[in-house]
N, C-alpha and C positions, 0 to 999 in steps of 0.2 A: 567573508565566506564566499569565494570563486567555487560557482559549481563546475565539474568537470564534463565536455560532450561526449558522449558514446552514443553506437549504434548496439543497442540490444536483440536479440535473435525473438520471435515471439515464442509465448510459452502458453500451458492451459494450466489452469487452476482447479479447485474444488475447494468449496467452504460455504460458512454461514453468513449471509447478506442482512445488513440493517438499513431500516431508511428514518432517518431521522434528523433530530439536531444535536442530539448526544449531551442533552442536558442533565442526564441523571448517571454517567459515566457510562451510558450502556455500551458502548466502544469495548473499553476494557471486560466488560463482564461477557462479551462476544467472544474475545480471543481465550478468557477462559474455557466458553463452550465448548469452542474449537478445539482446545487442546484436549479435553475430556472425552472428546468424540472422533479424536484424529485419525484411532485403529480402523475404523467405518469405513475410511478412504481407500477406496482402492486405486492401483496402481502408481502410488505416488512414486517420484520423483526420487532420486536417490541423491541428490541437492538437498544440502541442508538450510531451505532456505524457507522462508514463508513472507506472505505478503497484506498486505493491507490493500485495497486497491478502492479508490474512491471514484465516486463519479462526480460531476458539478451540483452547487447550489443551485437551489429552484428558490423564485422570488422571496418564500417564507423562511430560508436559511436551510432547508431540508437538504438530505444530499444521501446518497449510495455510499455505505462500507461496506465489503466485503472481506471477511476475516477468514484468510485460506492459505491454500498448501498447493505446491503443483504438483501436477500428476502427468506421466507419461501417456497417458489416452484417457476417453473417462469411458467405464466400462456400463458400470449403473448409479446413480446419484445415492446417496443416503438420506433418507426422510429429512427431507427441510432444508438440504444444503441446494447448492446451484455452482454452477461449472462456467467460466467464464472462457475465451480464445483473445489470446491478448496478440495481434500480430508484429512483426518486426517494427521497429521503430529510432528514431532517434530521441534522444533524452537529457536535458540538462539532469545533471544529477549533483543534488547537497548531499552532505553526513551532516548529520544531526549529533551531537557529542553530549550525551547527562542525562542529567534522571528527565522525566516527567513533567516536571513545574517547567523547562525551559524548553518544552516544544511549540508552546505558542509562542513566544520570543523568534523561535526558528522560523515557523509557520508564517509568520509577520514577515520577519525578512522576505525568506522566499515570494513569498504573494501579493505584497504591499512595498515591498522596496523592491526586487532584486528584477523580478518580473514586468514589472510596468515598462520600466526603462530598459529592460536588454536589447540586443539588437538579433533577438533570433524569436520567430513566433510561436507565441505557445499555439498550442493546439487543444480544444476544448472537446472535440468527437472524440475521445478514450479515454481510457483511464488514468490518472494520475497513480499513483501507486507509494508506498513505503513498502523496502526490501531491508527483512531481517535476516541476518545469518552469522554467522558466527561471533560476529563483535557485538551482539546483540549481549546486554549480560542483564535483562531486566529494569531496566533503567539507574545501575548503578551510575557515579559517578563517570566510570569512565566508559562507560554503553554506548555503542554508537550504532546507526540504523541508515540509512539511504533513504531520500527522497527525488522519485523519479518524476521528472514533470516534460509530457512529450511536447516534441518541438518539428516544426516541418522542415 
């Protein structure tokens, strides 16, 4: 799996933020929220896209998700979400290809093999991110998603 480099434009987001380790699925039970709460959002984005955007582990394996949608300006937040400003950046970018069960397998690569030894630097000051859009089909078999990991 060769990620591909792009320079992406920055964007702003709105959604619900977890901080944790995600040992009881709360990940997914988040992007439920989100979607049940999606109409709240105002001004969003007429991209059909949505994002996951994580932050780094802290020593106890904790780490930031935020489960969101971008939005053209943020006007006023909705009870309990948070707006994030993601600026321009450059990004290795993987696809991710299958259901579910095979995003650790992905994750792995990416983190543990692919990362260590590139020859381009990650950069830990922002957000790492997954970009769902339209190949996104739920994690069917043939579902694919983007994993963006910034690079200086």
């Amino acid at each position: 799996m060769e990620p591909k480099i792009i320079e992406k434009p920055g964007f702003t987001v709105v959604g619900i933020r977890y901080f944790g380790k995600n040992e009881k699925g709360e990940i997914p039970a988040l992007w439920e929220d989100l979607m049940k709460r999606s109409g709240e959002i105002k001004n969003k984005s007429r991209v059909m896209e949505s994002y996951g955007l994580m932050g780094m582990m802290d020593k106890e394996g904790n780490f930031e998700y935020i489960a969101c949608l971008p939005v053209e300006k943020v006007a006023e937040l909705p009870e309990g979400m948070v707006s994030r400003k993601i600026d321009d950046t450059k990004y290795l970018v993987f696809t991710h290809v299958g259901d579910a069960e095979k995003m650790k397998k992905t994750y792995d690569f990416v983190y543990n093999k692919y990362c260590p030894d590139c020859d381009e630097e990650i950069r830990y000051d922002t957000y790492h991110f997954e970009l769902y859009d339209e190949r996104f089909k739920n994690f069917a078999p043939d579902s694919e998603f983007d994993i963006y990991i910034p690079i200086k």
